[in-house]
Backbone as CSV, one residue per row, in Angstrom:
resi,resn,N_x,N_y,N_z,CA_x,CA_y,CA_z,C_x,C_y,C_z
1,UNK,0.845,-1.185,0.000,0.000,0.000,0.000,0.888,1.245,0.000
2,UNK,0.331,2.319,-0.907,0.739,3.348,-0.744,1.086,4.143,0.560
3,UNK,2.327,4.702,1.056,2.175,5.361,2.123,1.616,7.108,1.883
4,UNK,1.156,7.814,2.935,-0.081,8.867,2.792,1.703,9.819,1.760
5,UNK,2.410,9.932,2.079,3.307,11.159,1.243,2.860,10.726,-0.199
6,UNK,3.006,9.256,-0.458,3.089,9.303,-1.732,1.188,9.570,-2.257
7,UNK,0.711,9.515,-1.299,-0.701,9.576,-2.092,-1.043,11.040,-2.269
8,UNK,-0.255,11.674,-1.254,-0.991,12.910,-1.049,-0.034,14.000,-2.474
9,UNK,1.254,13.331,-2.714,1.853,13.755,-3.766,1.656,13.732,-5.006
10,UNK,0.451,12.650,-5.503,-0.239,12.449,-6.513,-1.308,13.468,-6.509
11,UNK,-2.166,13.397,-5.531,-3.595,13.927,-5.679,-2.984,15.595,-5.750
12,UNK,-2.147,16.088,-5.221,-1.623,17.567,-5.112,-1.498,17.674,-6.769
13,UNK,-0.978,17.003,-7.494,-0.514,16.954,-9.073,-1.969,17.384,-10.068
14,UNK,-3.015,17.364,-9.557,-3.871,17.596,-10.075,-4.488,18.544,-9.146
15,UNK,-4.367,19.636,-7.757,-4.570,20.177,-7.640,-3.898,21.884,-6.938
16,UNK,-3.149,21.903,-8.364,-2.220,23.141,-8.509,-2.558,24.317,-8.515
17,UNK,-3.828,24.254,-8.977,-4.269,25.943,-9.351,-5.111,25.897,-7.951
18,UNK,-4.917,27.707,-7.519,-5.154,28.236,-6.344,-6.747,28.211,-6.200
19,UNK,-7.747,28.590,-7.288,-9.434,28.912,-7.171,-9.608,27.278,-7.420
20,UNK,-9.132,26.306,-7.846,-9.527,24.896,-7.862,-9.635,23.810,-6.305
21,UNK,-8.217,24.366,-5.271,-7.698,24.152,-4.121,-9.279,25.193,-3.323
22,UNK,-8.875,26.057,-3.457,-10.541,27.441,-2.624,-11.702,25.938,-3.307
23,UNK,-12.061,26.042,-4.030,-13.061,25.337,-3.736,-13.050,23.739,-3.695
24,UNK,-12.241,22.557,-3.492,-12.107,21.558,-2.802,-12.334,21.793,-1.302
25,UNK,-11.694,23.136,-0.802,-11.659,23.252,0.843,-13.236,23.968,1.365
26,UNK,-13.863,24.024,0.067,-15.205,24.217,0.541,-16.139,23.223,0.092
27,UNK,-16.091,22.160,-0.810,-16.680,21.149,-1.269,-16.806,20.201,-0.825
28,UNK,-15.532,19.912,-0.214,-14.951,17.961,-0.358,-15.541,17.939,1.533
29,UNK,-15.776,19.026,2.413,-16.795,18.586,3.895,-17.616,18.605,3.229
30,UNK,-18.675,19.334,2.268,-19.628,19.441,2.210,-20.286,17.985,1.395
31,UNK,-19.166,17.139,0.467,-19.764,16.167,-0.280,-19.806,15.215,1.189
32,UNK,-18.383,15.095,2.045,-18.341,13.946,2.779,-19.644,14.035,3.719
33,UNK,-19.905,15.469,4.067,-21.420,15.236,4.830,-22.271,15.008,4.410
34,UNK,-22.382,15.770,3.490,-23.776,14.981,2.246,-23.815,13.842,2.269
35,UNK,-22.824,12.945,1.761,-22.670,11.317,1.577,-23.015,10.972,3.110
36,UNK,-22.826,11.323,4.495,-22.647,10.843,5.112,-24.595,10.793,5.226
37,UNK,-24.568,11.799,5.133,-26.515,12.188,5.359,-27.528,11.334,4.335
38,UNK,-26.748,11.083,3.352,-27.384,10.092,2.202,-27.767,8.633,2.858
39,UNK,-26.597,8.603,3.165,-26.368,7.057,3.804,-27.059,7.111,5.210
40,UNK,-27.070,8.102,6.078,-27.977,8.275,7.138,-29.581,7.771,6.878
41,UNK,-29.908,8.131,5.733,-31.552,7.684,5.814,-31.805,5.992,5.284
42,UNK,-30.247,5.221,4.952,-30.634,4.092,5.153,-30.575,3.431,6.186
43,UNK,-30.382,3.566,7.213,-30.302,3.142,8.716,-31.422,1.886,9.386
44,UNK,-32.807,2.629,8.721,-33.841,1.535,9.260,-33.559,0.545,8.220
45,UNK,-34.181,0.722,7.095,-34.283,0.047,5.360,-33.116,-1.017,5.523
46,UNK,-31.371,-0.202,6.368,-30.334,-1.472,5.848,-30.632,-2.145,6.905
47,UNK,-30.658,-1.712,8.065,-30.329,-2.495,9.331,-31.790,-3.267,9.753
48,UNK,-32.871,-2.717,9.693,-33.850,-3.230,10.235,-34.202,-2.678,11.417
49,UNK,-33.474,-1.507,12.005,-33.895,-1.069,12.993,-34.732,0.479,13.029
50,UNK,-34.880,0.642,14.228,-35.825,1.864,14.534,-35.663,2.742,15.624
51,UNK,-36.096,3.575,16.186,-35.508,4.403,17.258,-34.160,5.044,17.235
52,UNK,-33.693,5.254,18.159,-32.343,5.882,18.486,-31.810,5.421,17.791
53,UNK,-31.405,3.622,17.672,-30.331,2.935,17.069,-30.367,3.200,15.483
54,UNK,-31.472,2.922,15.337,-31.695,2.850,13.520,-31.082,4.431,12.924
55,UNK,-31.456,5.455,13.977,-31.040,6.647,14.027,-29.320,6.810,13.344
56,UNK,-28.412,6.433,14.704,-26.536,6.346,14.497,-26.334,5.353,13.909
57,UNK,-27.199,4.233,13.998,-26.594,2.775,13.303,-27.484,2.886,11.851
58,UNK,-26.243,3.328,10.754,-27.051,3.446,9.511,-26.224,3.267,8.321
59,UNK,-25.831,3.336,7.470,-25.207,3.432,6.132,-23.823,4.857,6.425
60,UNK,-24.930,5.542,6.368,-23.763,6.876,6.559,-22.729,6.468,7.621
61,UNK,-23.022,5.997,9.122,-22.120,6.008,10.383,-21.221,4.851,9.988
62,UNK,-21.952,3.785,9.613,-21.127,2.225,9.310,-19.878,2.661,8.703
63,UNK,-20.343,3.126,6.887,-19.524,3.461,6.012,-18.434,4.633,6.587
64,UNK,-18.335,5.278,7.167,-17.389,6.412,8.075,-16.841,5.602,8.776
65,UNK,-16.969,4.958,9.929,-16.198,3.905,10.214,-15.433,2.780,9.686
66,UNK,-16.252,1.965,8.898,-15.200,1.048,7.853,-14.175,1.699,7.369
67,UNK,-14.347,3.547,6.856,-12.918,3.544,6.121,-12.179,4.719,6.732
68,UNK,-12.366,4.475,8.342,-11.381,4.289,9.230,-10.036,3.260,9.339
69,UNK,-10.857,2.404,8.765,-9.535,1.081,8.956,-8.188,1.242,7.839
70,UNK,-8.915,2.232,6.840,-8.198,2.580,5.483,-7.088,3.855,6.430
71,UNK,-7.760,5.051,6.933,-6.938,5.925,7.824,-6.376,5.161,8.490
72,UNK,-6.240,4.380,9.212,-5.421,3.331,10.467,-4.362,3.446,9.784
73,UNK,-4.771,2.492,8.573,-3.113,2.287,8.049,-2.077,3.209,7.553
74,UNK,-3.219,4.806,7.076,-1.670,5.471,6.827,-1.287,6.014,8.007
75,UNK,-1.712,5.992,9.226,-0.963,6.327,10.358,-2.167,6.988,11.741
76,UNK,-1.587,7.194,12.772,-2.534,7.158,13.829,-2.317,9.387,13.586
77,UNK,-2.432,9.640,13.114,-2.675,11.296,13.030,-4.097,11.383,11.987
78,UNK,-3.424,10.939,10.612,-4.620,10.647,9.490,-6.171,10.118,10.847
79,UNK,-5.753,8.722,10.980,-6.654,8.358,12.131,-7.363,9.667,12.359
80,UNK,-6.842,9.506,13.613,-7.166,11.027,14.298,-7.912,11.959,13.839
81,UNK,-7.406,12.889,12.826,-7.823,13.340,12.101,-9.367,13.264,11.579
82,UNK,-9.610,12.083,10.853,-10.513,11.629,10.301,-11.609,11.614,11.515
83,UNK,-11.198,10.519,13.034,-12.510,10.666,13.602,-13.116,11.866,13.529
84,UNK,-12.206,12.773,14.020,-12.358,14.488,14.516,-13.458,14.944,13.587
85,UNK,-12.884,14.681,11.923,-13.651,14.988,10.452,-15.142,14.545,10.663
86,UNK,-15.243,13.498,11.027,-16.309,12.830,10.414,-17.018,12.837,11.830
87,UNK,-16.974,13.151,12.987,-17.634,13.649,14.286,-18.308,14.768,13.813
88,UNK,-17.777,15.824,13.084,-18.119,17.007,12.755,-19.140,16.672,11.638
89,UNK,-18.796,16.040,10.628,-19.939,15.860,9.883,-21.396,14.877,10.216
90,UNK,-21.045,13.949,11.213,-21.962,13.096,11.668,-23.178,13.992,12.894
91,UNK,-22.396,15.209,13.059,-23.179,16.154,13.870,-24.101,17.382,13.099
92,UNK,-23.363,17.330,11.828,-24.117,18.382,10.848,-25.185,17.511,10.472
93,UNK,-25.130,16.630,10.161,-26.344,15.496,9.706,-27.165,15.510,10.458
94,UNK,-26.705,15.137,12.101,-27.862,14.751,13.322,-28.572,15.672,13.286
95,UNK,-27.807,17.580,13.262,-28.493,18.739,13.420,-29.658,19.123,12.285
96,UNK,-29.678,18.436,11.233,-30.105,18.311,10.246,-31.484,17.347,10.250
97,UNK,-31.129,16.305,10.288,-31.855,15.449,10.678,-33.223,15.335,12.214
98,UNK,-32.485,16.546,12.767,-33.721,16.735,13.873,-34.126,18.224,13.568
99,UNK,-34.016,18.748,12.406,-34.534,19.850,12.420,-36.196,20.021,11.444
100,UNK,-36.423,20.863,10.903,-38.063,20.676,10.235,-37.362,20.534,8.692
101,UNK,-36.303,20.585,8.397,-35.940,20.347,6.988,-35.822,18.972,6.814
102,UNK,-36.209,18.684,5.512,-35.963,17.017,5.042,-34.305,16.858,4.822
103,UNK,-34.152,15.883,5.805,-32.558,15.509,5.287,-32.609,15.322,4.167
104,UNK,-33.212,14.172,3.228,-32.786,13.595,1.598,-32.357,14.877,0.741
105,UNK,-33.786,15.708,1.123,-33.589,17.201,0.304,-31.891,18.219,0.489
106,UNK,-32.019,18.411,1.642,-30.766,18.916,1.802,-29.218,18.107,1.424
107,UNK,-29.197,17.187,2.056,-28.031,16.129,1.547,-27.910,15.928,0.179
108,UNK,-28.889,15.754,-0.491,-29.346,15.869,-2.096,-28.613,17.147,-2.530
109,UNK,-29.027,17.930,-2.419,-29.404,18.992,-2.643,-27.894,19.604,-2.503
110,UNK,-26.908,19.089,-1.504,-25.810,19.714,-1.414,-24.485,18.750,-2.035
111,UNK,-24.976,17.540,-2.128,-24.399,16.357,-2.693,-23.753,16.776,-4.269
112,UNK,-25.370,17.355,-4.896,-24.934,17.210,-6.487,-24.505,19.039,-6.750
113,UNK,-24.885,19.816,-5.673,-24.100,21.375,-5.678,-22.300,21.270,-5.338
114,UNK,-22.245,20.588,-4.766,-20.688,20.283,-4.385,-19.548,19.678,-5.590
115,UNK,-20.521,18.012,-5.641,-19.949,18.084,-7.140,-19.654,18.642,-8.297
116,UNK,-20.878,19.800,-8.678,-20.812,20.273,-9.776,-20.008,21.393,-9.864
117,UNK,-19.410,21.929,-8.702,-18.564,22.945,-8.195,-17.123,22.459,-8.388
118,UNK,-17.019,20.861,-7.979,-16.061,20.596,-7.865,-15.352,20.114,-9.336
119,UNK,-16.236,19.839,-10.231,-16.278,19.945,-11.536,-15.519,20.434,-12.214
120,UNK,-16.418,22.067,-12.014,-16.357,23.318,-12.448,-14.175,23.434,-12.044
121,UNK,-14.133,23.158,-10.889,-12.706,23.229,-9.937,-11.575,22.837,-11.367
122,UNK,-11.963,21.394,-11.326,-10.634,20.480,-12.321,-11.092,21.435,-13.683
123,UNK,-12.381,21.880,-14.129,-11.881,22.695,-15.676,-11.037,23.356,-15.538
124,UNK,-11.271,24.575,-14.346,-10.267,25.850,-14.177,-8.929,24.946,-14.155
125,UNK,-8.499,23.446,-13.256,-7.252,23.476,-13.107,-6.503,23.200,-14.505
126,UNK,-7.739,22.235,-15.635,-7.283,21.631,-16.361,-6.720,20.566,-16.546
127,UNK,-7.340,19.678,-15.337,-7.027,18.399,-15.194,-8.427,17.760,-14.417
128,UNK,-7.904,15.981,-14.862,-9.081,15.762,-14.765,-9.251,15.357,-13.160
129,UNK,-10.218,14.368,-12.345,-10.197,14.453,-11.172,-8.890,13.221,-10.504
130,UNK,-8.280,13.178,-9.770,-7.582,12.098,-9.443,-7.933,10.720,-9.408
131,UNK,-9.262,10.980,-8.478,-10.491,9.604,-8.343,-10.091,8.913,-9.943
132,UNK,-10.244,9.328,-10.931,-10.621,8.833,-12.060,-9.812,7.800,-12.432
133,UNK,-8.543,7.888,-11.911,-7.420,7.210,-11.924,-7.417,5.763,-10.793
134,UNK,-7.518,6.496,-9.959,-7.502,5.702,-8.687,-8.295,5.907,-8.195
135,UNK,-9.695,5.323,-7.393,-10.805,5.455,-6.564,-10.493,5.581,-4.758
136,UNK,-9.417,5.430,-4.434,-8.224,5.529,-3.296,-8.571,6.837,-3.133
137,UNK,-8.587,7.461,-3.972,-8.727,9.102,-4.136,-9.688,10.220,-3.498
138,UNK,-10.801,9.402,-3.385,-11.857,9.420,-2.674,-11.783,9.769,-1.314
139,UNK,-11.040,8.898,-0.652,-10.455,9.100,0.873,-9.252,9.785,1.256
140,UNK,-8.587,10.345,0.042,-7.612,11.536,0.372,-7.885,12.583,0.199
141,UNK,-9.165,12.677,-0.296,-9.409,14.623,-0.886,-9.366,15.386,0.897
142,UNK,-10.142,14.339,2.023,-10.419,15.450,3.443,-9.290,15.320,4.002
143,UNK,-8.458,14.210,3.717,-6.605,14.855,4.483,-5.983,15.774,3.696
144,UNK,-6.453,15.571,2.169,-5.785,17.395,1.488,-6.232,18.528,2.259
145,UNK,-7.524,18.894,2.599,-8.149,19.836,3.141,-7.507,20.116,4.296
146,UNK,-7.429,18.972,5.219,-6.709,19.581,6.163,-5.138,19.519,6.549
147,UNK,-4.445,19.192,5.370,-3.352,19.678,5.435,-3.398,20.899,4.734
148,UNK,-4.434,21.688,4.015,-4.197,22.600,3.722,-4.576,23.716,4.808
149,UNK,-5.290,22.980,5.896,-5.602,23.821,6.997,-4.547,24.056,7.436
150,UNK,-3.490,23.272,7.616,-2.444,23.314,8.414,-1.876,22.104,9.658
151,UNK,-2.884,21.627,9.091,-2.721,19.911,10.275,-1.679,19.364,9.685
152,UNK,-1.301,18.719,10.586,0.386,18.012,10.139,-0.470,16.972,10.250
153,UNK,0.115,16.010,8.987,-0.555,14.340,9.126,0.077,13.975,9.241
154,UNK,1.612,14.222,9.172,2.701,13.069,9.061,3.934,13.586,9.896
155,UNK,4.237,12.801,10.133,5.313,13.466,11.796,6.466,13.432,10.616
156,UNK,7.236,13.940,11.924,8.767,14.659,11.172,9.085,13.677,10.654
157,UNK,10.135,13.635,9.598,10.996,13.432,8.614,12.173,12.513,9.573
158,UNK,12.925,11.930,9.542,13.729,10.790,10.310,14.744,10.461,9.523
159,UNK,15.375,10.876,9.737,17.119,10.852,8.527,17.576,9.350,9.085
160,UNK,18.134,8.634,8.340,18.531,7.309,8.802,20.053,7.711,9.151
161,UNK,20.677,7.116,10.415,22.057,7.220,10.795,23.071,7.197,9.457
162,UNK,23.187,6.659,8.333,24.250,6.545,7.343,23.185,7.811,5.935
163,UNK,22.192,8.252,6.557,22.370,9.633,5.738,22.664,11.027,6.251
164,UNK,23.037,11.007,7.584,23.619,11.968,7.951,25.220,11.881,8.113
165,UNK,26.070,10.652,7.734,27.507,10.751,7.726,27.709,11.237,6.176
């Protein structure tokens, strides 16, 4: 498996231009919550349940967790990271979801506005999306974001003893 430098050194290759980067860092929460809210209203339908549980235990929460195990492996910060990510979006959903607006509508609604933005992003860069290449890609766009926040994902650099003689 790829380690996160080399993935994150690919997906950067296709996102060079500055108004393409501005809107990934406003898109790529807004698709992962969307998706997460999509998958939220299968909860009863997949699981069979109802109440509270059918509520957190759903498509959206499962799927956020399973590809946790994908963050594990590039390291316990990514980890990290990600719960933090997807706490935040699993709370925009809940807030959503108990309010008088229809989740489908909104999640919908911000799902295919995000994409088409993000679209719009790769014309300006002039390249096409990374995903297209690799579907891996998918799960690196929210560690781009927040390394562009400024989160360190990857600890210092470690010179091996015979490259510093």
């Amino acid at each position: 498996m790829r380690d996160l430098t080399e993935l994150m050194r690919e997906y950067r290759k296709t996102h060079q231009n500055a108004t393409n980067r501005r809107i990934h860092m406003i898109c790529v929460p807004f698709i992962v919550a969307s998706t997460i809210g999509l998958g939220w209203l299968a909860g009863p339908a997949l699981f069979g349940l109802g109440g509270e549980v059918g509520r957190w235990l759903n498509a959206g929460t499962v799927g956020a967790a399973l590809t946790l195990i994908f963050y594990a492996r590039l390291g316990i910060r990514p980890l990290i990271a990600m719960v933090c990510f997807f706490a935040v979006a699993i709370a925009a959903v809940w807030a959503v979801d108990v309010s008088p607006a229809p989740l489908w509508a909104v999640a919908a609604g911000i799902w295919v506005a995000a994409w088409a933005a993000q679209i719009v992003g790769h014309e300006i860069e002039g390249a096409k999306p990374s995903f297209t290449d690799d579907m891996v890609f998918f799960l690196i766009g929210p560690l781009f974001i927040l390394e562009e926040l400024g989160l360190r994902l990857r600890g210092p650099r470690v010179e091996s003893a015979t490259a510093r003689v």
